[in-house]
C-alpha positions as CSV (number, residue, x, y, z in Angstrom):
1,X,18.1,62.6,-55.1
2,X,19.3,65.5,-56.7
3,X,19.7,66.1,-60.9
4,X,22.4,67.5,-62.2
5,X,22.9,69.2,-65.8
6,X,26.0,68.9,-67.7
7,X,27.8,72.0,-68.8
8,X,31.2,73.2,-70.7
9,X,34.0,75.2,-69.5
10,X,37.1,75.8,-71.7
11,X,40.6,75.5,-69.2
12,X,42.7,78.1,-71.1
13,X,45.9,76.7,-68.7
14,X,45.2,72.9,-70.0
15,X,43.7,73.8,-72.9
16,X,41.0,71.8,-72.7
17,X,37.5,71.5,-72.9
18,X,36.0,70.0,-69.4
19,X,32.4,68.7,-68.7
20,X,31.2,69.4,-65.5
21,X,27.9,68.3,-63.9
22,X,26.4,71.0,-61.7
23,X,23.2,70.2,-59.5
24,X,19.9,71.7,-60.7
25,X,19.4,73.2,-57.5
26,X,22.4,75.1,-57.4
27,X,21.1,78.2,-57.4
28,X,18.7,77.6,-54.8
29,X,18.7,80.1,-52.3
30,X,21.1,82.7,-54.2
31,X,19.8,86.1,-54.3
32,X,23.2,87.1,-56.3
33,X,23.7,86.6,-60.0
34,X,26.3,85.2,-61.3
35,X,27.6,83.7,-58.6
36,X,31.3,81.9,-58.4
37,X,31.7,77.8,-58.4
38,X,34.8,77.0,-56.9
39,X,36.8,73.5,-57.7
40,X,40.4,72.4,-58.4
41,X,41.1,70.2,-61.6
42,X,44.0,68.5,-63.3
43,X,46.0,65.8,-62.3
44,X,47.1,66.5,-59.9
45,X,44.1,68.7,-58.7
46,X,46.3,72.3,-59.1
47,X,44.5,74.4,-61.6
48,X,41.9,76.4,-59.3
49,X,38.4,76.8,-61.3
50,X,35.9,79.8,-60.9
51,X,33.1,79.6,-63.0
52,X,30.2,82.4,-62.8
53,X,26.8,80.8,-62.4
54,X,24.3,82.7,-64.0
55,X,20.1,81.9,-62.2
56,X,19.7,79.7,-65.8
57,X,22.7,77.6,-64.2
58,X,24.5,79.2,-67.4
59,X,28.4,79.6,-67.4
60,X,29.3,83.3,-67.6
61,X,32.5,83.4,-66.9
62,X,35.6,80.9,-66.2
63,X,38.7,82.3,-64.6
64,X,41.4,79.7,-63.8
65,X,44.4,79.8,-61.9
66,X,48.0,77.3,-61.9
67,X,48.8,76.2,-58.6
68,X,51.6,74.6,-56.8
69,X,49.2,73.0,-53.9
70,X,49.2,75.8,-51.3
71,X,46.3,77.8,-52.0
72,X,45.9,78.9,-48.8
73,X,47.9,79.7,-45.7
74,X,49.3,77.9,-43.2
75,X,47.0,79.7,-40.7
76,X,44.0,78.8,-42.8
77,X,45.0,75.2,-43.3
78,X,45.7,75.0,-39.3
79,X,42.2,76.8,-38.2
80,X,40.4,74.3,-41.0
81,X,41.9,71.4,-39.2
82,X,40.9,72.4,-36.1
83,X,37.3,73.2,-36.9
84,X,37.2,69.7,-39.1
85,X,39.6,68.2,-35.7
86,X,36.1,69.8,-33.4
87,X,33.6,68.4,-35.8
88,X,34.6,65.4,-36.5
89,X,35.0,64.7,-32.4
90,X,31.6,66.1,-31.7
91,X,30.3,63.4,-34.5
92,X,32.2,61.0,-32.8
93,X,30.4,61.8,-29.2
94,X,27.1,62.2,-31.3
95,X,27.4,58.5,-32.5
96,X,28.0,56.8,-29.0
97,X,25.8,58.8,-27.6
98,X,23.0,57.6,-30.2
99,X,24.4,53.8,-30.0
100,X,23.6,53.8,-26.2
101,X,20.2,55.3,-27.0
102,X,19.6,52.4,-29.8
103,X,20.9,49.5,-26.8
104,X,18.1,51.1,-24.5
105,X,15.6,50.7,-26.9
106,X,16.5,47.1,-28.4
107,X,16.4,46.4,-24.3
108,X,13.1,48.2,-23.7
109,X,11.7,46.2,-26.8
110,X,13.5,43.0,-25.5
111,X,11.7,43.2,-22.1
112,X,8.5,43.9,-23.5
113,X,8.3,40.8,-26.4
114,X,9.6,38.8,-23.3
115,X,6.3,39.9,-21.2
116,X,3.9,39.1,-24.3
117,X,1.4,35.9,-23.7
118,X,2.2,33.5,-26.1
């Protein structure tokens, strides 16, 4: 289970203050202070968030920018799709794959109570 910490960021496009809970271990593994923290906000989700992660999982820096839902390009969007599309297939195989090897077990475990002395 993972903890999280609860930090500020002003939204200079909202005008708001925002809490935001970032995982402790966040910085886990970064060799490269600060570091960016990408997320959309608002309603709807259109105001693109950068905050700068510092190691203390301080905010450095908040840079934020108004959208209008097309952050990224059609291409992009398309190959995402595609590699989620792959992924999401390869799961699927995974799965069946897994269910056949849980039926052979409960029938290996079935034959075996069935040999018991009782």
């Amino acid at each position: 289970m993972t903890d999280y910490i609860t930090k500020q960021y002003n939204c200079k496009i909202c005008n708001k203050t925002h809490k935001i809970e970032l995982p402790k271990d966040l910085c886990k593994g970064r060799t490269k202070f600060p570091f960016p923290y990408v997320f959309l906000h608002g309603e709807p989700k259109d105001i693109l968030t950068i905050l700068y992660i510092d190691k203390d999982l301080q905010i450095r820096g908040v840079e934020v920018q108004q959208g209008t839902n097309d952050f990224f390009s059609k291409e992009y969007v398309v190959k995402m799709a595609t590699n989620l599309s792959d992924e999401v297939d390869r799961l699927r195989e995974e799965n069946v794959k897994l269910m056949r090897e849980i039926d052979d077990l409960k029938d290996k475990y079935k034959k075996q109570m069935e040999r018991l002395p009782y």
